[in-house]
N, C-alpha and C positions, 0 to 999 in steps of 0.2 A: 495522586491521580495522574495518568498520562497526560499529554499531551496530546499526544495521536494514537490511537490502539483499533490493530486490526486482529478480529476473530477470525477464525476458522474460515478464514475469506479463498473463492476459488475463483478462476475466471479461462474462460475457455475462447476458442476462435474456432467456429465450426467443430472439428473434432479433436483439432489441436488443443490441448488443457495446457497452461500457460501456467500459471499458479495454483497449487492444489492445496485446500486447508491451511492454511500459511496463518501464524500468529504471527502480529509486530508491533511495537511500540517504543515512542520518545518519552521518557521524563524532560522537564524543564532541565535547564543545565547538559545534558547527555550530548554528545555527538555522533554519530555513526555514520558507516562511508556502505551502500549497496554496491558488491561487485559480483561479476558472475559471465560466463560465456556469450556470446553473440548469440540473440532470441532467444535467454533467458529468462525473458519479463523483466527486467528491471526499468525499462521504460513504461511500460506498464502497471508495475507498485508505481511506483513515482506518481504519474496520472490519475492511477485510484488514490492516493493518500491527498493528492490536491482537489480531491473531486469532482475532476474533469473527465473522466472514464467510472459507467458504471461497473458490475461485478456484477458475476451470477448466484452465487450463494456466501454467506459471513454475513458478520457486522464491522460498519465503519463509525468507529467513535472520535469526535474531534470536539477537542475546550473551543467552546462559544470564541467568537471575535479571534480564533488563532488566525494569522495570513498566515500561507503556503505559497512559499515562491520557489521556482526550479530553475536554476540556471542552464 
């Protein structure tokens, strides 16, 4: 089971769509680095995956008791 898994998750700002249908997920053990252009949303996954920013459409699934800390 993941860790963190996101489904077909979208999130938009007025008309600007930021993130469209985007699957992701950590296993235990896994490392991964989000890179990507200036107002790409990568601040944005980050904020939805610590669930601190909602989403307009997906699911967010996260293991009970995980912290999520962002540097």
């Amino acid at each position: 089971m993941a860790l963190i898994d996101l489904i077909a998750l979208s999130k938009s700002y007025e008309s600007n769509q930021i993130l469209k249908e985007i699957d992701f997920s950590i296993h235990e053990g896994e490392r991964g680095a989000i890179i990507g252009k200036n107002g790409g949303g990568k601040s944005t996954l980050l904020k939805i995956i610590q669930g601190v920013l909602d989403f307009d459409e997906g699911r967010r699934v996260v293991e009970q008791n995980l912290n999520i800390q962002m540097l």
